[in-house]
N, C-alpha and C positions, 0 to 999 in steps of 0.2 A: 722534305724541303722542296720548294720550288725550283724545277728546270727545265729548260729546253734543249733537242739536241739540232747541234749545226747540220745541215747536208750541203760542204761544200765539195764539188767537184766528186769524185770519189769512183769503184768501181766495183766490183761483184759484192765484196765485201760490207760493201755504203748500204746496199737495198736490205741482209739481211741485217744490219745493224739497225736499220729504219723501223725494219719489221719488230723488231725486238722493243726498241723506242714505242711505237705504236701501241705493240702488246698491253705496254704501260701507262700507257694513255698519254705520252710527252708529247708534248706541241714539238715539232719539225718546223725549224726555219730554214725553207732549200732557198740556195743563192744560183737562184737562173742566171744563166751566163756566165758561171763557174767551168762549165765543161759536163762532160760525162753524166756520170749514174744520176748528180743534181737536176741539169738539164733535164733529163730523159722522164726525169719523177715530177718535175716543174709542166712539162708537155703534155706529161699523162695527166695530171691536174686542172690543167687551162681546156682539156677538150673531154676530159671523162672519159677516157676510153685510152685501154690499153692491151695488146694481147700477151702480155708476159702476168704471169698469176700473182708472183710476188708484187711487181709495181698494184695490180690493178687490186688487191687489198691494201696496201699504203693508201693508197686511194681513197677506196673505200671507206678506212676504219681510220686512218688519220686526220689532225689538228694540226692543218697544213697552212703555211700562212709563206709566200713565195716574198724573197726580198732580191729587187734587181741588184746584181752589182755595181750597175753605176751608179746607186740612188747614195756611197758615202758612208762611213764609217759612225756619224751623226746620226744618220736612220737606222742606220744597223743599233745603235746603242739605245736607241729611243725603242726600238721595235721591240728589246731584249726585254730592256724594263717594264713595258706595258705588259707582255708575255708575263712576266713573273710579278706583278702587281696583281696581275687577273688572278692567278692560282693562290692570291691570299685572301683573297675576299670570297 
């Protein structure tokens, strides 16, 4: 079945959760501006470069796709659905 997994806010827990998500090959939708581990994964993404191992294979081997917090619950639903349209085709 088609899924994404959320990274909202989160902490030590959220990266190996990520990592595990990734393993899998699940699209990650981090909510920059959430706070924490989201942020920190959101930051290592926008500049490619991190020096923690774990973030900087999310990185690497993730289907990262960053949704701002303040862009609305609208874009969040729209973003969810195109994520899971793509993985049926």
């Amino acid at each position: 079945m088609p899924s994404v997994a959320l990274i909202v806010n989160g902490g030590q827990i959220t990266y190996d959760e990520a990592l595990k998500n990734v393993a899998q090959g699940r699209e990650l939708i981090v909510f920059k501006g959430s706070g924490r581990a989201a942020d920190v994964i959101a930051a290592a993404w926008e500049k490619s470069q991190t020096e923690d191992p774990r973030i900087a294979e999310i990185v690497r081997w993730g289907k990262i796709t960053l949704f701002d917090v303040v862009e609305g619950p609208e874009k969040l639903a729209t973003l969810i659905r195109q994520s899971l349209w793509r993985q049926t085709q």
